[in-house]
N, C-alpha and C positions, 0 to 999 in steps of 0.2 A: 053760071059759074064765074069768078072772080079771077081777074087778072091781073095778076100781080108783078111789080118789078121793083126789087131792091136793090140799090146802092149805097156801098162802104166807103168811107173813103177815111183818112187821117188817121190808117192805123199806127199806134205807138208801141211799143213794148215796156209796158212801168219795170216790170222786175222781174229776175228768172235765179229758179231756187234749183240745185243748189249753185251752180254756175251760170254765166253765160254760154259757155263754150260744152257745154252736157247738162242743159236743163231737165227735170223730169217735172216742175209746174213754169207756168210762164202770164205774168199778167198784164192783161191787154186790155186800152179804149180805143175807141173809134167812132166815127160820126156814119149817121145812116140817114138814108131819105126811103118811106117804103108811099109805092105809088099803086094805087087799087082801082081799078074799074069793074063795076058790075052792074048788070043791067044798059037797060039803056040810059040813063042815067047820071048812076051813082058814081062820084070819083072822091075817093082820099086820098090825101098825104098826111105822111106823119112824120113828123123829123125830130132826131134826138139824139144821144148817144146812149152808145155799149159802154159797158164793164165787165172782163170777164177775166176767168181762171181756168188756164187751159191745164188739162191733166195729162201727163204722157203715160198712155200703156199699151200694155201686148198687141191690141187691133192697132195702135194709131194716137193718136192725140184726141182729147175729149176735153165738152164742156164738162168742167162740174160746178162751177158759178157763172153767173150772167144777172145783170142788174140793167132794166130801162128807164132812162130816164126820157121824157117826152120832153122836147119845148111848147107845146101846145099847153095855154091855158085850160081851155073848151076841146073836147074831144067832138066832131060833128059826126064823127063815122057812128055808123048805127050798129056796130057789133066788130068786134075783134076776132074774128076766125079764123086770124094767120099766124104765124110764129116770125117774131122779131131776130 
């Protein structure tokens, strides 16, 4: 099993529709570092940033976009089984 640890950091707010002061979408980056160990072994990082569009409704606030960008050339990790 894979153990995982992510960190966020330099979240911005680009724009919030239709206000700032009573938003109902709101669009955000930010920088991430995600750290994996598995096995005895195995270790990635991957570092990059988010994009996303955050949705406000009835449960709460929801993604309903997200975009990754990697700063990795070469991907070394041998499968993607986690979520960004």
């Amino acid at each position: 099993m894979s153990r995982i640890c992510h960190i966020v950091s330099n979240v911005q707010v680009l724009d919030a529709q239709p206000s700032m002061s009573d938003p109902s979408e709101v669009s955000v980056k930010c920088r991430f570092i995600i750290y994996r160990n598995r096995v005895e072994t195995e270790t990635d990082f991957l570092v990059g940033k988010r994009e996303e569009l955050l949705r406000k409704t009835k449960q709460g606030w929801k993604i309903a976009r997200r975009k990754i960008v990697l700063d990795q050339n070469v991907l070394l990790a041998k499968n993607l089984t986690f979520f960004f």
